[in-house]
N, C-alpha and C positions, 0 to 999 in steps of 0.2 A: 416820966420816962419816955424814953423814943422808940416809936412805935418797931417790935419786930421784925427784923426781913427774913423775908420766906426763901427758904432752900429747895433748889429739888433734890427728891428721893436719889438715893444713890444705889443700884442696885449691883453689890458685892458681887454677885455668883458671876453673872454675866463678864464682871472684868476680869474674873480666874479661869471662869474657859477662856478667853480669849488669849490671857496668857499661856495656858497650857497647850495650846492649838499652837500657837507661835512654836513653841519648846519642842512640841512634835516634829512638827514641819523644819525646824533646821539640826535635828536629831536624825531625822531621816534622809537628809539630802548629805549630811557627813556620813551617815552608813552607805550610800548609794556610791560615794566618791571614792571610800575607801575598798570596798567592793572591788569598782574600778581599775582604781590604781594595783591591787593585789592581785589582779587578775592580768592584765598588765607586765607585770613584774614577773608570777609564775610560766609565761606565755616563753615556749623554748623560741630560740633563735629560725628562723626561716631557713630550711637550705635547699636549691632550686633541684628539680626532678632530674636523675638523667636519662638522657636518649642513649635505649637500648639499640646500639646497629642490626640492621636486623639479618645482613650476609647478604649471600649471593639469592637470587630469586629461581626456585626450583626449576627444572628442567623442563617439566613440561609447562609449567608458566613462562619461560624465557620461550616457548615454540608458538603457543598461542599466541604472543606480542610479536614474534616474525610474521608469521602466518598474517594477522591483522596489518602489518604495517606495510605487506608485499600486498595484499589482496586490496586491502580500503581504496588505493587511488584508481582502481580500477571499476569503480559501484558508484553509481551518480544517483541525486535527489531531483525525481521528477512529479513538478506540481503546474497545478491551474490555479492561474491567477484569472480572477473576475468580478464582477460586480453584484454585490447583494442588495438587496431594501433594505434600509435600516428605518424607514421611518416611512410615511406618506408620503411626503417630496422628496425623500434622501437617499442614497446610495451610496457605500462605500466598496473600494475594492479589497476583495479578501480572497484567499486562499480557498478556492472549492474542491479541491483533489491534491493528494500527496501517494507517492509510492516511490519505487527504487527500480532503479536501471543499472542495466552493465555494459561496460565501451566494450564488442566486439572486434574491431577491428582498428587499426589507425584512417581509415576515411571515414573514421566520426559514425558510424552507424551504433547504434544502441538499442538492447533488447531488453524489453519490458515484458509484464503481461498485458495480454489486449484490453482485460477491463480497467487495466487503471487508465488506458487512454479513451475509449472509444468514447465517452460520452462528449470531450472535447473534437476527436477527429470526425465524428458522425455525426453528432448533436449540434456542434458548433458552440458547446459552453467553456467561456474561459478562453483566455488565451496560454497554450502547450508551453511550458520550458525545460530546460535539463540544465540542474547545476550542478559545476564540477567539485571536488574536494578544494580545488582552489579558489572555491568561491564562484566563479566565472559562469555567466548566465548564458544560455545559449536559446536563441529561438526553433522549431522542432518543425520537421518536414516529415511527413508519415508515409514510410514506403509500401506497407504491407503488411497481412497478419495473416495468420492461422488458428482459426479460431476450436478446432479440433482440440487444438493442443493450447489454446491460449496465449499464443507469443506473437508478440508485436514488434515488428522490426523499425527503426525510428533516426533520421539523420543531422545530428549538427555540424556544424561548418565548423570547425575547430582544426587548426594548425596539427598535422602529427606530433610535433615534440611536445603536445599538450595533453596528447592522449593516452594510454597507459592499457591494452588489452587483456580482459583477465584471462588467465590461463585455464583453458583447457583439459578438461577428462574425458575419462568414456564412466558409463553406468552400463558395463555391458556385466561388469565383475562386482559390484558393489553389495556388502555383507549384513546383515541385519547387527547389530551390536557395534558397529565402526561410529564414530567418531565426526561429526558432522559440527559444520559451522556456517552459522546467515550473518548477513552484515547486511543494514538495512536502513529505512526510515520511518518506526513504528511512531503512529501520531507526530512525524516529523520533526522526528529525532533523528536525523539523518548520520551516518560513520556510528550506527549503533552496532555495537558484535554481542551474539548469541552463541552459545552453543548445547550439544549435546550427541544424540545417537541417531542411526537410521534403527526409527520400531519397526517398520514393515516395508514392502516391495511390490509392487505389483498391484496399487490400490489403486478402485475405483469410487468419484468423488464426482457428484451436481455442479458444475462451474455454472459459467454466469448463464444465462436464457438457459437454463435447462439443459447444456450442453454437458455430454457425459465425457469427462477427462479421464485417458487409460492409463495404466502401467505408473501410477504416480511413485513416488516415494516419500513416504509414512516419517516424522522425525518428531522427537519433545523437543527441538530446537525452541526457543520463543518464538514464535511466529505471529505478530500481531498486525489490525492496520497497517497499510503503509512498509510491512518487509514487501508486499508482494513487488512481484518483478526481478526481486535480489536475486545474490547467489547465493546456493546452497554449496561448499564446499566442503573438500576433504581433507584430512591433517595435512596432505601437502599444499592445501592451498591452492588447488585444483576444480573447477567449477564442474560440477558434477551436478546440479539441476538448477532450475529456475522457481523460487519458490512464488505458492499460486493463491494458497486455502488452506483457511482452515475450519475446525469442527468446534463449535464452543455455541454454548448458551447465552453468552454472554457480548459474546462478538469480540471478546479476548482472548489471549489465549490461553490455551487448555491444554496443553502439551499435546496439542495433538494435529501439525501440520503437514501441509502435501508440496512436494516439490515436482516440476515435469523433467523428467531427466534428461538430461546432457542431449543425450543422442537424438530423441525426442525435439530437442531444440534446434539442433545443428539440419536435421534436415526441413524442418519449417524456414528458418532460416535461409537455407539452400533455393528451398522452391522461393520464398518470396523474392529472394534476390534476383534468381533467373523473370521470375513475371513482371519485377518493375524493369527490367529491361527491355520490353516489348515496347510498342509504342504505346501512351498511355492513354487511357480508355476513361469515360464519369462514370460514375458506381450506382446502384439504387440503393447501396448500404446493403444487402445481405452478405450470408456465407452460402455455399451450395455445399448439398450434402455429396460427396465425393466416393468413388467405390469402397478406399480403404477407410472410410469416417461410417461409412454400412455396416462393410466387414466387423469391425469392431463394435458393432451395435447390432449383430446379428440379425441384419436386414440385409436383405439379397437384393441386388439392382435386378435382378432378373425379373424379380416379381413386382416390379413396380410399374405404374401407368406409365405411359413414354409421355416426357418431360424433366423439367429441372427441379428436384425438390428444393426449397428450402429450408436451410439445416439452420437457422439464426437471421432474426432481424435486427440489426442492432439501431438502439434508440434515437431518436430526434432523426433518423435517417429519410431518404425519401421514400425507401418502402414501407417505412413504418407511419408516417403520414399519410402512404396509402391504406393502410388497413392490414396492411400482407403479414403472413401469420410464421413464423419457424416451428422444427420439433419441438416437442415437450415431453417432459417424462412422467407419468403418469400412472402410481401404482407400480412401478418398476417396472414398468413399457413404455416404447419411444413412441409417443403419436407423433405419425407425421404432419409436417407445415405444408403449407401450400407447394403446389406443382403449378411450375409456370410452362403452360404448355404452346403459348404462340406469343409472338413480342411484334404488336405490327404489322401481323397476319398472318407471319414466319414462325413455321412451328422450331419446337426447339425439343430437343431430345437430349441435349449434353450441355454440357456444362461451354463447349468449346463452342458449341451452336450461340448462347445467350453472350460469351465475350467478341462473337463475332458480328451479331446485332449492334452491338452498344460501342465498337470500334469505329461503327458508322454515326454515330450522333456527337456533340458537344454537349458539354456540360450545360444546362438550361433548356435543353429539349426535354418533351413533354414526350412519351415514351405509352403507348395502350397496350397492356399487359392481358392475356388470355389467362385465368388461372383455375384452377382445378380443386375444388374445397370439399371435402365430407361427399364427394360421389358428383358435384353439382358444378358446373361451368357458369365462373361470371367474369367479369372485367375490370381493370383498375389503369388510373391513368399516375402516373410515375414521372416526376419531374429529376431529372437525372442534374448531378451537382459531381464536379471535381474531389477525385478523394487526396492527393496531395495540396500542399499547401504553403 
């Protein structure tokens, strides 16, 4: 017989799961289809949403969109444009100062507050612009400030049919609970509108160098970065203060800003206008403390040494490269800054005495100052620099 041939084992179980795993698996992909399909099939027809009209837009929201649309072209965004380090070798140019301006007049003048300028008009950081709601860049000429009051008066060359002045109030009548609106450029956000109430009247607020601001007005308007300089108006649309500061922990706001009123304005203004009419004079960068800046800080000229105090040094200035010191407030007293009691050997006793020295020099003279400090006589030498530009 011929010899047996060998089988392999056949292992039964293994080819019944197999089949049965099959059976599963296409048992379950027909319930997953019909699933599907039936759900599919129950699914109601789509019918598209409608738009409810929503009417007319209430009255006192149809006044705020007047109010913004008469007031906005009249508020311009003013920033510093300069160059930063970005790296060891590198520098790019960026945006170092942002705030908000108002066209004054049709000869292009524009008021601001003084610190959102000075560090470029004294310091020399950045080159100044003003742009208009239509875009349009303008280069910036600095006539003048009052630092008392924080308004800086400022001029572009701009065509009158391009300029738009905003309209005028007084804050002689002005009510605690009325109605208050800023238009501004917080973190330059420039044509931004705020609004809300006058809280208070008659506040006093730390501005910049320790200068005390009087008779402010108190608002929860938004007031953050960048409104400063704005208007502060009235439901009519009416520019009722220049907004300046505010109170927050955060350095946002807090509902809780200050604006210099109107009138406040109008005569800084006033004076600065009449002074840059004069022949013009180089600056050593301060402010003088004046009788009515005493008055209001309850310091008597009578009782002071004979000489010019100094009520503010503002930065990167030539006084301030000398050392020379302004007031400070301290514990809620003004210590006073230095008294400049001779300029060149010529004592000085007024404010008109030190514009009358400095009439005599140009810009780039080196200027030896006699000054008066904590009781003690020393001297400083002062390189005097053109304040327009």
């Amino acid at each position: 017989m011929p010899p047996s041939e060998s089988r392999p084992p056949v292992n039964s179980t293994a080819a019944v799961n197999g089949w049965l795993v099959l059976i599963l698996v296409v048992m379950a992909a027909a319930l997953t289809f019909r699933i599907i399909v039936d759900s599919v099939r129950n699914q109601p027809d789509y019918t598209p949403r409608t738009v409810t009209p929503r009417g007319s837009l209430a009255e006192d929201e149809q006044s705020t969109i007047r109010l913004f649309e008469a007031a906005s072209p009249s508020v311009v965004w003013i920033h510093t444009q300069g160059y930063e380090r970005i790296g060891q070798d590198a520098v790019a140019k960026r945006e170092l100062t942002s705030g908000t301006g108002v066209i004054w007049d049709e000869q292009g003048r524009i008021i601001t507050n003084l610190h959102v300028v000075e560090a470029s008009v004294f310091g020399g950081i950045g080159e100044l612009e003003v742009e208009l709601p239509n875009k349009q860049v303008f280069a910036v000429d600095f006539i003048g400030a009052v630092s008392s009051c924080d308004i800086a008066v400022l001029q572009i060359r701009a065509a009158a049919g391009e300029l738009q002045p905003v309209t005028l109030g007084t804050s002689d009548d002005l009510k605690v609970g009325q109605r208050v609106f800023a238009i501004g450029s917080p973190f330059g956000m420039n044509q931004t509108l705020s609004s809300g109430i006058i809280s208070g009247l008659d506040r006093e607020v730390a501005g910049n160098s320790d200068v005390v601001l009087k008779r402010l007005i108190q608002t929860d308007a938004a007031i953050n970065p960048g409104n400063s300089g704005g208007p502060l108006l009235d439901s009519s649309g009416r520019l009722i203060g220049i907004n300046t500061a505010i109170l927050s922990r955060s350095g946002d706001s807090a509902g809780i800003g200050f604006a210099v009123p109107v009138n406040d304005v109008v005569q800084s203004v006033q004076a600065v206008i009449a002074e840059s009419q004069r022949p013009q004079t180089p600056t050593m960068g301060i402010a003088v403390l004046d009788e009515a800046t005493a008055e209001d800080n309850g310091i008597s000229i009578s009782d002071l040494p004979a000489g010019v105090v100094v009520l503010q040094v503002y930065p990167n200035s030539p006084a301030a490269r000398a050392g020379l010191v302004g007031c400070r407030v301290q514990m809620g007293a003004i210590i006073l800054g230095d008294i400049l009691v001779a300029m060149d050997d010529r004592p000085l006793q007024t404010a008109s005495d030190l514009r009358q020295v400095l009439s005599e020099h140009q810009a780039g003279d080196t200027v030896r100052v006699r000054v008066l400090r904590n009781g003690r006589i020393g001297e400083a030498e002062v390189q005097l620099r053109r304040l327009c530009r």
